[in-house]
C-alpha positions as CSV (number, residue, x, y, z in Angstrom):
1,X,239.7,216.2,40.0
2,X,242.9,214.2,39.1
3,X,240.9,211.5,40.9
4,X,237.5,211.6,39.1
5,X,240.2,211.3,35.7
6,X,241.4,208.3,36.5
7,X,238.3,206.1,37.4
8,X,236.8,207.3,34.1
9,X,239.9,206.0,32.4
10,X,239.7,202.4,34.4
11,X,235.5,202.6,33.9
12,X,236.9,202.7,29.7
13,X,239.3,200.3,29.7
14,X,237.1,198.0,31.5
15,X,234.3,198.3,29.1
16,X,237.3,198.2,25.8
17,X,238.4,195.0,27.7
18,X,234.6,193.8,27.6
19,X,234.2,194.5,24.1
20,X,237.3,192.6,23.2
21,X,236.6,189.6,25.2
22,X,232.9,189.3,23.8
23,X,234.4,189.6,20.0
24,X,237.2,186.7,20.6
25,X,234.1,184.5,22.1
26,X,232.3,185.7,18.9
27,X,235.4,184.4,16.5
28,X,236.4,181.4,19.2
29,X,236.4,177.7,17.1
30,X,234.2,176.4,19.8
31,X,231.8,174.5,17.1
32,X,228.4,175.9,17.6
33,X,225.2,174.1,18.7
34,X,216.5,184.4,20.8
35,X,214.6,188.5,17.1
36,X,212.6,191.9,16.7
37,X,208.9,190.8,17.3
38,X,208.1,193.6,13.9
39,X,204.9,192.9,12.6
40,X,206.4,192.4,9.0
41,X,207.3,188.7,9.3
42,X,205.5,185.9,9.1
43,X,205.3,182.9,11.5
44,X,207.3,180.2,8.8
45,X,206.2,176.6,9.3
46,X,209.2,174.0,9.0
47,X,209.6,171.4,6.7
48,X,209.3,167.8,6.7
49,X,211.6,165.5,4.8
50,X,212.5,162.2,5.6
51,X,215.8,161.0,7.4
52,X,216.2,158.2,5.6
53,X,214.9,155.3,3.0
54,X,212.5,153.2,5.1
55,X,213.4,154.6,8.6
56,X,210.2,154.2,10.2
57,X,210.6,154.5,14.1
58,X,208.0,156.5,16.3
59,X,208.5,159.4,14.5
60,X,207.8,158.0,10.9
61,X,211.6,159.1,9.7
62,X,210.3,162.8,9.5
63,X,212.7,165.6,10.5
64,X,211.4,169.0,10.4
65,X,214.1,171.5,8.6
66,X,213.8,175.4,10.2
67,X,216.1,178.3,8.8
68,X,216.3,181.3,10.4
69,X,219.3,183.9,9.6
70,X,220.5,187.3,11.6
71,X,220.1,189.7,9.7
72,X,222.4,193.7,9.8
73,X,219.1,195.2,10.8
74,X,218.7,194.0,14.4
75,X,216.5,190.9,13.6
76,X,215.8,187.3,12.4
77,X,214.3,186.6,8.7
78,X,212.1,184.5,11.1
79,X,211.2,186.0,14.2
80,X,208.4,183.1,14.6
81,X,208.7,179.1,13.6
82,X,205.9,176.5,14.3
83,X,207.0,172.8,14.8
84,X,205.2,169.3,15.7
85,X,205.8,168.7,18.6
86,X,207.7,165.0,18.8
87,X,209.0,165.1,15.8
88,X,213.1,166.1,15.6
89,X,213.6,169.7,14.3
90,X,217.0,170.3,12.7
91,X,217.5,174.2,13.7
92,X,220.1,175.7,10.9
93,X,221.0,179.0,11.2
94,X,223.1,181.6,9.7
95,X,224.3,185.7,9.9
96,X,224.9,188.2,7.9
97,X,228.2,189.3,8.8
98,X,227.4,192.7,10.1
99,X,224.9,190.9,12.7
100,X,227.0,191.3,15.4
101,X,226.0,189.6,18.6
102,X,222.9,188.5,16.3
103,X,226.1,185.7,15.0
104,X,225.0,183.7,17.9
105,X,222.2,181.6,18.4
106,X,220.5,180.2,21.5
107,X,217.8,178.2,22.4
108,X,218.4,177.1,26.2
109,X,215.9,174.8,26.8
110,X,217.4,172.3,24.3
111,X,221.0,173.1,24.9
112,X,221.7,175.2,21.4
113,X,224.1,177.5,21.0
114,X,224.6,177.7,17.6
115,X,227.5,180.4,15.6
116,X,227.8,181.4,12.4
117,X,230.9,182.5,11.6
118,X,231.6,184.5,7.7
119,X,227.9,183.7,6.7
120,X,228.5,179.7,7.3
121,X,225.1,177.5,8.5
122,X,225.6,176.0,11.7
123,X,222.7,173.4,12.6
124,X,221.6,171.5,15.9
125,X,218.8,169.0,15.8
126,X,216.6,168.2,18.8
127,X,212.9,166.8,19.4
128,X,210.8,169.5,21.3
129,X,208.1,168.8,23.2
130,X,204.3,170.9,22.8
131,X,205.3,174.5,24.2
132,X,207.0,178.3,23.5
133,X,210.6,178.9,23.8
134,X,212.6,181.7,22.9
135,X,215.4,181.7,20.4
136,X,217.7,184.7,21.0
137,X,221.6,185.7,20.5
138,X,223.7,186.1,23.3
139,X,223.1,189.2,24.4
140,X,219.3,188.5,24.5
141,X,218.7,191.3,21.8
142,X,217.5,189.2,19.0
143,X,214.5,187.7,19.9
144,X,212.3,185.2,18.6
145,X,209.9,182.2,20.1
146,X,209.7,178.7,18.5
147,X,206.1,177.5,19.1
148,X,205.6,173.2,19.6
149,X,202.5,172.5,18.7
């Protein structure tokens, strides 16, 4: 019995440990560079603005602007974005503070990894090409899908 006692006291401590670990990665100053799919949200198109007087280039100085925030309740205010595909997407994003894991914000296949720390806007810009791709927190359990079209 005394046995059985003290793996369930090492099994807790590893899984405190775990929880402590993930909430100093949370609150780490690394600089920062995945949503409920509920049927109340609607797919959000970016915006276009220009980068710059008289930029020209092959994407015509566009940039397309996408906001997305974490939100308490287990989601993104945007669990679906649409962008042009070519033309550079500038990905801000911020939490609520009682997002939890949801304060972190990936999108692998362009190398984000954006945090939002105290309700701050942390941004990364990148030109996608035509495809879906996920945008999720660390944990995987916000979930949402950027679609390049």
């Amino acid at each position: 019995m005394e046995m059985g006692l003290k793996m369930l006291v090492g099994v807790s401590a590893i899984g405190i440990l775990s929880l402590v670990l993930f909430a100093q990665l949370l609150n780490s100053g690394n600089p920062a560079t995945g949503t409920n799919y509920g049927n109340s949200h609607p797919v959000i198109q970016a915006t276009q603005t220009p980068i710059g007087l008289g930029a020209g280039g092959p994407n015509n100085g566009e940039q397309q602007i996408v906001l997305v925030r974490a939100l308490g309740t287990g989601g993104y205010d945007k669990p679906e974005v649409r962008v042009k595909a070519g033309v550079p997407v500038k990905f801000q994003f911020s939490a609520e503070q009682n997002s939890g894991c949801g304060r972190q914000l990936v999108i692998s296949e362009f190398g984000v990894n954006l945090v939002s720390r105290n309700g701050e806007t942390a941004e990364a810009t990148f030109t996608p090409q035509k495809g879906v791709y996920a945008y999720r927190c660390g944990m995987n359990m916000f979930r949402g899908k950027l679609y390049v079209e």
